[in-house]
Structure formats: C-alpha cells, structure tokens
C-alpha positions as CSV (number, residue, x, y, z in Angstrom):
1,X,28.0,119.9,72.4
2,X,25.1,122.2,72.0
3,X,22.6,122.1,74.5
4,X,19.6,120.4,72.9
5,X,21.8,117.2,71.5
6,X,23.1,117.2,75.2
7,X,19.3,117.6,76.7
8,X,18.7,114.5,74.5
9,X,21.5,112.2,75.3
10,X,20.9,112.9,79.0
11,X,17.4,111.6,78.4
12,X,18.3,108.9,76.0
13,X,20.9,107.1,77.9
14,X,18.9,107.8,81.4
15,X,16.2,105.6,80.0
16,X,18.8,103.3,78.7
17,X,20.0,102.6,81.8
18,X,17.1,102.7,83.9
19,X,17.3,106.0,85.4
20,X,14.1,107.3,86.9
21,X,15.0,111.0,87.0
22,X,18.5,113.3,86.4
23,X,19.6,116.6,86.4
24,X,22.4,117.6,85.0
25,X,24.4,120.8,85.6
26,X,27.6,122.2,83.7
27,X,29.6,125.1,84.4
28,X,31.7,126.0,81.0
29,X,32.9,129.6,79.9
30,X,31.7,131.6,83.0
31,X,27.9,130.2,82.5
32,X,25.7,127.5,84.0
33,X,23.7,125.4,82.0
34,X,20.7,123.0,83.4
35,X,19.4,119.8,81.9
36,X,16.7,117.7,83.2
37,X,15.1,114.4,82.3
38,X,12.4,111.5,83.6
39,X,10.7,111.5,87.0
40,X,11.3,112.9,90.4
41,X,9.2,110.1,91.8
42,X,7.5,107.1,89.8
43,X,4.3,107.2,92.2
44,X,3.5,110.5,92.0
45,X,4.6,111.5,88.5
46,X,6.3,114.4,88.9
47,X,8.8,115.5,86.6
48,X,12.6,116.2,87.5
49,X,13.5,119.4,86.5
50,X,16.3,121.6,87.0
51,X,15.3,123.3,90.7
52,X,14.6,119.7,92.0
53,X,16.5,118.6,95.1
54,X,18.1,114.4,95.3
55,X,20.3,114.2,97.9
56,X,24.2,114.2,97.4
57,X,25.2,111.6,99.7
58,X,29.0,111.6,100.3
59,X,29.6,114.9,98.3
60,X,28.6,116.3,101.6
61,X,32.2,115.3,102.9
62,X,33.5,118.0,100.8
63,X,31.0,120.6,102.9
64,X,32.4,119.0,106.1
65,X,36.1,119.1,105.0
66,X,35.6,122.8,104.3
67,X,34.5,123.6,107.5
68,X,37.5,121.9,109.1
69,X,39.6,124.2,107.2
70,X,38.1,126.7,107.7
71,X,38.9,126.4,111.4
72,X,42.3,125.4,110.6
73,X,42.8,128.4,108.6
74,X,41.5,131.0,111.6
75,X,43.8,128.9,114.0
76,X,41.4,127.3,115.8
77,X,42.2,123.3,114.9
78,X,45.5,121.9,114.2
79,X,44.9,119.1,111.7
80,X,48.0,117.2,112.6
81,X,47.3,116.9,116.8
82,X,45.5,113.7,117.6
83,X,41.7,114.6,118.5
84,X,41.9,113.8,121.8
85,X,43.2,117.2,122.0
86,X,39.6,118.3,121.6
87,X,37.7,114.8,122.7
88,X,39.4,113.7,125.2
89,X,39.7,110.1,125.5
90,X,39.3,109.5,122.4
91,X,40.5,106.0,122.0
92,X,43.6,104.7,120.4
93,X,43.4,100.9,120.3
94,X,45.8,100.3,117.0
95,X,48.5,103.0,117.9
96,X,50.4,105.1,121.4
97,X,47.5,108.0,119.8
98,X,44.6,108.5,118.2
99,X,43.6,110.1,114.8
100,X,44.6,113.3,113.2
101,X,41.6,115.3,111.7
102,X,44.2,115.8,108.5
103,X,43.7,111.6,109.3
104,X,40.3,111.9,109.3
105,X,39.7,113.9,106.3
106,X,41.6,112.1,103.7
107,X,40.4,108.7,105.0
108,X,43.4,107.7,106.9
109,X,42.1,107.5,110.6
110,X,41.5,103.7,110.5
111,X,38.2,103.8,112.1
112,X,36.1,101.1,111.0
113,X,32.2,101.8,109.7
114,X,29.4,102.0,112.2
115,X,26.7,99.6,110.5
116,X,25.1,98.9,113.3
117,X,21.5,100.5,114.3
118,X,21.9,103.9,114.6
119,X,18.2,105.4,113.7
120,X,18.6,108.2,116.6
121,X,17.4,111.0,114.7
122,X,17.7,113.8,117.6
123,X,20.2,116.2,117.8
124,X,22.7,114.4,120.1
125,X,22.6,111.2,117.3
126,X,26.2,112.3,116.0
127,X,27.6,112.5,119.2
128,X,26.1,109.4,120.4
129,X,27.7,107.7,117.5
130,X,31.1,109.0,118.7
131,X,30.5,107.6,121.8
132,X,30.3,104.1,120.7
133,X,34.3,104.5,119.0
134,X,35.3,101.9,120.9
135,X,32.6,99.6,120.0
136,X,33.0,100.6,116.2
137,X,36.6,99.9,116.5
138,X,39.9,100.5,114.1
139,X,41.1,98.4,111.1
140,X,45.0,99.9,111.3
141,X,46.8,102.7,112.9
142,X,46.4,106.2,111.9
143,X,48.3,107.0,108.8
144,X,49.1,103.3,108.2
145,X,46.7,102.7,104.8
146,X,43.8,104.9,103.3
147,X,40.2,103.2,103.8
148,X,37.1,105.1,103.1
149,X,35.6,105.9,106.2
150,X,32.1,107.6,107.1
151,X,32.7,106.8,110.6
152,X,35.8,109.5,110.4
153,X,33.6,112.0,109.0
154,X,30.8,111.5,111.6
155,X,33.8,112.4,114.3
156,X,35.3,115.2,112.5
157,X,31.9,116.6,112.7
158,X,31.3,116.0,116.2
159,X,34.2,118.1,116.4
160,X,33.0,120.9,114.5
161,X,30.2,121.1,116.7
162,X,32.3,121.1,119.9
163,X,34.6,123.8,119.0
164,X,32.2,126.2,118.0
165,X,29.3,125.1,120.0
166,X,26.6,124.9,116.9
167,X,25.3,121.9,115.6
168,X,26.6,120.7,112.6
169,X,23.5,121.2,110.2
170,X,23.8,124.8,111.2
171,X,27.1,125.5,110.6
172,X,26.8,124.3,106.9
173,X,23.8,126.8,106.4
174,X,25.6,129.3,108.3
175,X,29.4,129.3,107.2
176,X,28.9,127.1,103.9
177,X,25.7,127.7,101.9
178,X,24.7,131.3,102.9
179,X,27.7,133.1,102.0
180,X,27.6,131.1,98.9
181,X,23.8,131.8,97.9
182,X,22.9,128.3,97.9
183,X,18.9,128.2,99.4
184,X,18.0,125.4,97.9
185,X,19.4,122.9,100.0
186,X,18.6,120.5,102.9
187,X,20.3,119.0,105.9
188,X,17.5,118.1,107.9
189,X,14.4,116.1,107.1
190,X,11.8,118.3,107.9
191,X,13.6,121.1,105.8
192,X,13.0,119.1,102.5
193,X,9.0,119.8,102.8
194,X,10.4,123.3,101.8
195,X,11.5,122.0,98.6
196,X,10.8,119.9,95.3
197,X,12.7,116.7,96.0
198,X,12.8,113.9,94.3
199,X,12.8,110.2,95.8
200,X,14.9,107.6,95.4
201,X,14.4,104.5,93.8
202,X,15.5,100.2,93.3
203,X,15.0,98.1,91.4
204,X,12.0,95.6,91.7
205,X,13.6,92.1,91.0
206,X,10.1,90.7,90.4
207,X,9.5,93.6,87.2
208,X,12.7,94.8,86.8
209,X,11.1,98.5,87.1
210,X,11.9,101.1,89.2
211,X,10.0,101.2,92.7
212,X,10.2,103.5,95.4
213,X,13.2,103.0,98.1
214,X,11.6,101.5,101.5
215,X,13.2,104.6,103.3
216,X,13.8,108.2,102.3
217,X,16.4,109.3,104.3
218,X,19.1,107.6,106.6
219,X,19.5,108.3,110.2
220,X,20.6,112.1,111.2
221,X,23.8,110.2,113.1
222,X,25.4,109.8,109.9
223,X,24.7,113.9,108.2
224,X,28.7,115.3,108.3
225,X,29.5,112.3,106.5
226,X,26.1,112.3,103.8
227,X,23.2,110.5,105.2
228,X,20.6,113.0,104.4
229,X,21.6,116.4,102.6
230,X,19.5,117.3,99.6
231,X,20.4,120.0,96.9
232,X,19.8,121.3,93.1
233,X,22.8,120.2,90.8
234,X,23.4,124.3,90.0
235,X,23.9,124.6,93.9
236,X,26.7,122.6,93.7
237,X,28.3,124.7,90.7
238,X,27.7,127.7,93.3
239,X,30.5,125.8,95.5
240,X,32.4,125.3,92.9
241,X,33.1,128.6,91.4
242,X,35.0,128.6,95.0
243,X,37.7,126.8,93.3
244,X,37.8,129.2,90.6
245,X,37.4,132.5,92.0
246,X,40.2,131.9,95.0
247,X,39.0,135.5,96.4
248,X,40.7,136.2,100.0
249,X,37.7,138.8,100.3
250,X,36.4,139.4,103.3
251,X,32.9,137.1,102.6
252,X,35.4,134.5,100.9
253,X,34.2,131.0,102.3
254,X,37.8,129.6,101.5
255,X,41.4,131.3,101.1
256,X,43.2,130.5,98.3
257,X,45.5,129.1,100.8
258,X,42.7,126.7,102.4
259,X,41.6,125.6,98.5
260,X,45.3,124.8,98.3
261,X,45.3,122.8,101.0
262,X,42.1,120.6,100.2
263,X,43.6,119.9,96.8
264,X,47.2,119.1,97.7
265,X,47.3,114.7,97.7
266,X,47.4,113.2,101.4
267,X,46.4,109.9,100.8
268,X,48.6,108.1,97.5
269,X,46.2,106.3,95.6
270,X,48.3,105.3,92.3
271,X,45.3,104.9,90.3
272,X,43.1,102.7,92.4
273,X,39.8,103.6,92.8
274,X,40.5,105.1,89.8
275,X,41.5,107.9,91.1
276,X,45.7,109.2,92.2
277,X,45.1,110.4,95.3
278,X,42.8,112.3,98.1
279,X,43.0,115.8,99.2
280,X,41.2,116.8,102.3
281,X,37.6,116.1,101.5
282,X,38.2,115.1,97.6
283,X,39.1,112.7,95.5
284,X,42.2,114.0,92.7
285,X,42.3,112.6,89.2
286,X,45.0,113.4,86.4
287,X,43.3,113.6,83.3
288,X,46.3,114.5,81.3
289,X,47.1,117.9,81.6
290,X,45.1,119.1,84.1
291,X,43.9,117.8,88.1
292,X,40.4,116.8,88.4
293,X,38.9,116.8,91.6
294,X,35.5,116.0,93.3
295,X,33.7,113.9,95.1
296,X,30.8,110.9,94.6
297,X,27.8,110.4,96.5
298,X,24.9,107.2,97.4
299,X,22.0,106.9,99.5
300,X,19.7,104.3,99.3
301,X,18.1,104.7,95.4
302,X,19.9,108.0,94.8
303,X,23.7,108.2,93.2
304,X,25.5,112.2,92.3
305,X,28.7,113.0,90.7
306,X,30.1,116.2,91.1
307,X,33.9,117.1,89.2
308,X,35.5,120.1,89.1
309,X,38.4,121.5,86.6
310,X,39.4,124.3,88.8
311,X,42.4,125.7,86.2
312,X,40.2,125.4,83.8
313,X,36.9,127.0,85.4
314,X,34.7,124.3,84.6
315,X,33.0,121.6,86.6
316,X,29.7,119.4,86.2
317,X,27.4,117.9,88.4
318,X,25.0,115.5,88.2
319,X,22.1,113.8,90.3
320,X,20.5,110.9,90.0
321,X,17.7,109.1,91.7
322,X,18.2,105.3,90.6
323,X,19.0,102.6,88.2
324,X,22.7,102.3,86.6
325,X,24.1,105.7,87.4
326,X,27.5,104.7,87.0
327,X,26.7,104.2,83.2
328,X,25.0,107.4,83.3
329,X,27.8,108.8,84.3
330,X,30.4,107.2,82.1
331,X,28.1,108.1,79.3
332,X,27.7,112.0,79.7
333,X,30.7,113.5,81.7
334,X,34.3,112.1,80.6
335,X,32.8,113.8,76.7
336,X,31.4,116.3,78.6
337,X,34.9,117.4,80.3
338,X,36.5,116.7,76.7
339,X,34.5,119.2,75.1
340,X,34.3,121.8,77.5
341,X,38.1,121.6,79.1
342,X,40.2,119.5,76.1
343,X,40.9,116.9,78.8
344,X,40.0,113.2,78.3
345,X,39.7,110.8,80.9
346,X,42.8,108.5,82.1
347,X,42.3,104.5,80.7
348,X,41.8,101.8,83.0
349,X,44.6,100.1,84.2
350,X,45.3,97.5,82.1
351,X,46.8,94.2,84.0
352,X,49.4,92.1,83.4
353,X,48.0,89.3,85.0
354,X,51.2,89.3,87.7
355,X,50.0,89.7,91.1
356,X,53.7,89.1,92.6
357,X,52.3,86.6,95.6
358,X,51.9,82.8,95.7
359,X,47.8,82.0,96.3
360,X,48.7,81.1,100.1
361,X,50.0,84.3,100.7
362,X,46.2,85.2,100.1
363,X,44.4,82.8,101.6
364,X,42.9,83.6,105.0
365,X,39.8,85.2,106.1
366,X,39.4,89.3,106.2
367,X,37.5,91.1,108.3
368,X,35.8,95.1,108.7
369,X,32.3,96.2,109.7
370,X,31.8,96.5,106.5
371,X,32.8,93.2,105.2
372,X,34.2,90.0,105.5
373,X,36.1,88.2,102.2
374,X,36.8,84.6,102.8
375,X,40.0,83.2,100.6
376,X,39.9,79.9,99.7
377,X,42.1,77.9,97.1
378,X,40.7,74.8,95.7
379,X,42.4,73.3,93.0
380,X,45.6,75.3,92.3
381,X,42.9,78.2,92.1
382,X,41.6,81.0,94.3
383,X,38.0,81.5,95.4
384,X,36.7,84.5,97.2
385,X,33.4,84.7,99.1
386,X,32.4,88.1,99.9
387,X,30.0,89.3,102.7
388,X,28.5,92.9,103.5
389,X,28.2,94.2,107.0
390,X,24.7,95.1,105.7
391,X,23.4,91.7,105.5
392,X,22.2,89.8,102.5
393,X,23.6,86.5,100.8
394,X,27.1,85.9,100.5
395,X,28.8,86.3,96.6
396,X,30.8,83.8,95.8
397,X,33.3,84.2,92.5
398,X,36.9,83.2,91.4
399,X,40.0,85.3,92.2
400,X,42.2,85.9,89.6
401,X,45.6,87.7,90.0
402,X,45.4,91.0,87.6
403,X,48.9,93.1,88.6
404,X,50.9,93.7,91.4
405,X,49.0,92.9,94.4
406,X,45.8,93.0,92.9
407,X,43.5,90.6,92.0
408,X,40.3,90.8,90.2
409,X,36.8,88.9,91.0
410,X,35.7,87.1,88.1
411,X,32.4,87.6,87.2
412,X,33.1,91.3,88.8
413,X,29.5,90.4,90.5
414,X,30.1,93.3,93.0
415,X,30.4,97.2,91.5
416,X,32.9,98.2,94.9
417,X,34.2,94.6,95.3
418,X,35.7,93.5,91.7
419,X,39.1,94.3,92.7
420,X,41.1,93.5,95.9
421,X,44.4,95.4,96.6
422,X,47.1,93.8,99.4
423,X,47.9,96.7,101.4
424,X,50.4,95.1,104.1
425,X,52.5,92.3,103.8
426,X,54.1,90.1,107.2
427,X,57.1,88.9,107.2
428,X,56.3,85.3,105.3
429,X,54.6,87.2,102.6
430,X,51.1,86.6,103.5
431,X,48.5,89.9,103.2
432,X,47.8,91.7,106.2
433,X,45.4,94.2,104.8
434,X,43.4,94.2,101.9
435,X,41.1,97.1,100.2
436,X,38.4,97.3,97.7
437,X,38.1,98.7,94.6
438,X,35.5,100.6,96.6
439,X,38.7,102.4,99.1
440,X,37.4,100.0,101.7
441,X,40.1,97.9,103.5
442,X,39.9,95.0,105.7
443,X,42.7,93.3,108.3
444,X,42.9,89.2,108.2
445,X,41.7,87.3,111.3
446,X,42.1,83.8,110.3
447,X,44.6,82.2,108.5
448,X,42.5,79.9,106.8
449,X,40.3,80.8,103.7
450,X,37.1,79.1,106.3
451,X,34.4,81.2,106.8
C-alpha cells in the first residue's frame, strides 16, 4: 500500500470511528515508516504526530516478561519454583504452593484482580499491593486455567525489584529501553512533562464527542503490569527488531534462546480470545503460515496494538487515544500484515450452535474481582446478568449456546463479555469456572442463577 493511500485511510477510518488522535508505525523490508492523524488532545488542539507519546497500557507486560527472562537466562530466577522462594509467605490458598513466575507470566497464577483503591503513587505502591495477596485472593490453583491477570504482573514485578534491588521503573530504562535506544518513553508521571503526549479521551453520552478522560494516569501500584507507561509507536518497532535480529552480542537485550522462550505457547488457548495460545508475556496467533505474536494495551481513553511477524521481519504498532479503536484496528492492520508479510488473518470461529451442556449445568452465580455473571433460565431459556468489579449498572442479555462450552451474549452488549467459555466441569456436569472472551475467568459461588 503506498504510504500516502495508507496516511489517508488511517485518517479516514480514525474519523469514522471516532478516534481523536493515532499514530501508526510499520516496520516492512528493513525500514520504518510513521503515519499520524487527528488530535493529541481535543482541549488544547494539538496535533498527533509521529514523536507523540499515548501510553501502551498492557503492552508493557511484554517489557516486564523480558526482564524476568532476562534473569532467568543469567540464572538468577527459576521460573518454575513457586515465589515464595523469593517472597516468602507468599500465600497459597487454592493449592499445597503458590505461583510459578512461568505461572505468572503467561497468566496462569490464579490471582484474582486488585480493583480495589490503590491510588498510592510512592515508590513502595507495588509492593504494598503485594502485600494485600491475601485480601486480593485466587480464582483456581496455579496452572489449573489461564485468566488474564494484572495482579500476577504487579507480583512478578515486585520481584524484579527484590532480586536486583532497583525499582522497577528503573530497570526498564536501564536493562530494557537504553540498550535499545528508545528515549522517548515514560514510566513515571512526572517524566511525561519531558515529552509530547497525548491524552486520552471518552465519550460524552450527552454529545457523543470526544472529551477529555477524568484522569490521566492510573495509580503507580499497577506500572509492571501497564498503568502508566507512555511511548512513540516507532519505539516500539525498536523492541521489535529484537525479535528479528536474535543477536547473542554482548549488548543483546535478549538471547535468541530467551526470544525462544517467550514465544514458545504456555497457556493453550484454541482460538479463544482469538488468539492460540500465550507465550511468556505475549499473546501467539497462527495466521496461516507464519506465528504472530504481540501484545494489546487500555488505559482509561487510550487503546495500542502492537504485532510482530518475527520470521518475516515485520511488525506494526499502533496507538490510539479514544473512540472505537478496535475498529481502527480491524480496519488498518490484518491488510496491513497481508500486504507487507502475505499472511491474512485467521476467521472467526464460526459456531455450531452446540454447547454440549443442558442450561442447568450453567445456571448458578459466578464470581471474580473483576466480575460477577448471574445465570438464570426463564422459560426453557438462559439469561445472563453481568456485573464489573468497577462499578456501574448491571447488563442484562440472553445466553445463547454457540459451540462446545461456549455460549454467546446476545445483543454482545459488552466488547470483553460477548462470549463465556466453561473451563471446569464437577462431577454432575455443572460449570465450575467460566472465562471471558476478555481471558478473564470466574469460579461459581451459588448454585442458583440469584444475584
């Protein structure tokens, strides 16, 4: 696609979809090429542009996950002990042990979210979020499911700054972005004042415009898992050339051997989420012939999207700062891959409308900090009311069975809660655990579909 019809389709289908501002960064045949479009910030009116900073949100997991391995690879973790090995009483309430790091990288661990208020924004805030496990609590036993979890991240990096004895916002400059060249980036708050950064943005329901988010960053407890980092879209194509290079220089960030090992699937996935499985810090997608991998990002009013083709040396990101980013996405960077790799993206599953489980098999409430879904069946039908840990209204829709174990919310109301997958079965067939289409799972507490 040559660069000004793809300069104009970013900009076209950014306005389409009520994007504020984007960049957008591809790395194709050994060069990196920037595209830019709309507003860093509506209030101010100042232009996105290709050296402007929106923060990453969860990409930063992959930064986090390479630091663990980095330690693994120079001897200093094993990321199969439980981590009580290097926080000792660590809790264990599901299982005889507690996590694994490998557990807690490929979102395995079981720990439930922490949604409660955790605005500590001094440099003990991660730990003092670690100190509150037990409060937090599990959903299974390590190793039993996969469940997205930024509370597992948040302890991994607590780790990373007891082993070495740096904080965590350091080590990232230090062992991460340095080596790599990457300046233009941002894990503290006071650091973005350095920087052009753009601001996030919702929507207003009374204009349907885009409005400045109430907040710009989330609490400094939550940075090894994404809460705050900021960076250009071309800083994250600096990371990736990582994947592509594999040097075992002596300024090489990762080994081939640690690459190998971020990439290689922990966590099975079969296609939910859309994706086949997780590595250590990515997600892994087959798009035909070749293995995507990456990772997704959100803070409040700011969504990224970062993929890489690492045997094929190409990768794009792209950063957002509201309005439908998914649709951004879907627009630009499956035709985008096509073009510059020969790979298309994987269809949807399609359904067969066979879920394999009676309706009372679901019914029954389920609960994690994150959520509670309440399964009800009136009329030979099933209802679902869903909940967030965050607050707000419940959603109520019906629940439809779409293939095996799976059902489907119809109207799919909720972007990361259309889908519902049983993870666990007991022994009279009803669900035990049930996850997302967002990776998020959930155990049942009540029998009945009651709130």
């Amino acid at each position: 696609m040559p660069a000004q019809d793809l300069q104009d389709r970013l900009a076209s289908s950014a306005a389409a979809h009520g994007v504020p501002g984007a960049v957008l960064a591809v790395h194709a045949a050994g060069r990196v090429h920037e595209f830019a479009c709309g507003l860093a910030n509506v209030a101010t009116g100042v232009a996105a542009t290709p050296d402007t900073l929106f923060q990453v949100g969860s990409v930063t997991k992959v930064f986090t996950a390479t630091l663990v391995t980095q330690l693994a690879e120079a001897g200093l973790v094993d990321l199969d002990a439980p981590i009580d090995k290097y926080l000792p009483n660590f809790p264990a309430p599901l299982s005889n042990s507690p996590p694994s790091l490998r557990h807690l990288l490929s979102h395995q661990s079981g720990l439930d979210e922490a949604m409660g208020d955790f605005a500590d924004r001094g440099q003990e805030s991660i730990a003092n979020v670690v100190a509150r496990i037990d409060e937090i609590g599990s959903i299974f036993p390590p190793g039993a499911h996969y469940s997205y979890s930024n509370t597992g991240y948040v302890v991994a990096g607590h780790i990373l700054q007891v082993l070495t004895g740096r904080p965590w916002h350091c080590l990232i400059r230090e062992r991460v972005w340095h080596p790599l060249g990457i300046d233009d980036a941002f894990v503290l708050p006071e650091h973005a004042l350095r920087f052009r950064v753009a601001a996030g943005h919702i929507v207003d329901p009374a204009t349907n415009a885009a409005q400045l988010a109430p907040y710009m960053f989330a609490p400094r407890s939550g940075a090894p898992a994404g809460s705050i980092t900021g960076m250009t879209a071309s800083g994250l194509l600096r990371f990736a050339r990582l994947f592509f290079d594999r040097s075992d220089g002596p300024n090489s960030v990762l080994s081939r051997n640690a690459i190998s090992m971020m990439v290689t699937p922990q966590a099975d996935l079969s296609g939910q989420q859309g994706y086949a499985a997780w590595g250590l810090g990515l997600s892994l997608e087959d798009w035909g012939q070749a293995r995507v991998v990456g990772h997704d990002g959100g803070t409040i009013g700011f969504q990224s999207f970062f993929r890489m083709v690492p045997d094929r040396a190409c990768a794009v990101a792209l950063l957002t700062n509201g309005g439908d980013a998914d649709r951004l996405y879907r627009d630009l960077v499956p035709e985008i891959l096509q073009q510059i790799c020969g790979i298309r993206a994987p269809q949807a599953p399609a359904g067969d409308g066979k879920a394999g489980m009676t309706p009372s098999q679901l019914v029954g409430t389920y609960r994690s900090n994150a959520y509670t879904l309440c399964v009800s069946e009136e009329e030979a039908s099933l209802r679902g009311t869903f909940t967030s840990g965050l607050g707000g209204d419940p959603t109520g829709f019906a629940l439809r069975p779409f293939a095996e174990r799976v059902f489907a919310a119809e109207p799919p109301t909720l972007p990361f809660a259309s889908q519902f997958t049983v993870l666990e079965t007991g022994d009279d067939g009803r669900a035990l655990f049930i996850r997302t289409n967002g990776g998020r799972a959930a155990r049942r507490t009540e029998g009945q579909g009651s709130a």
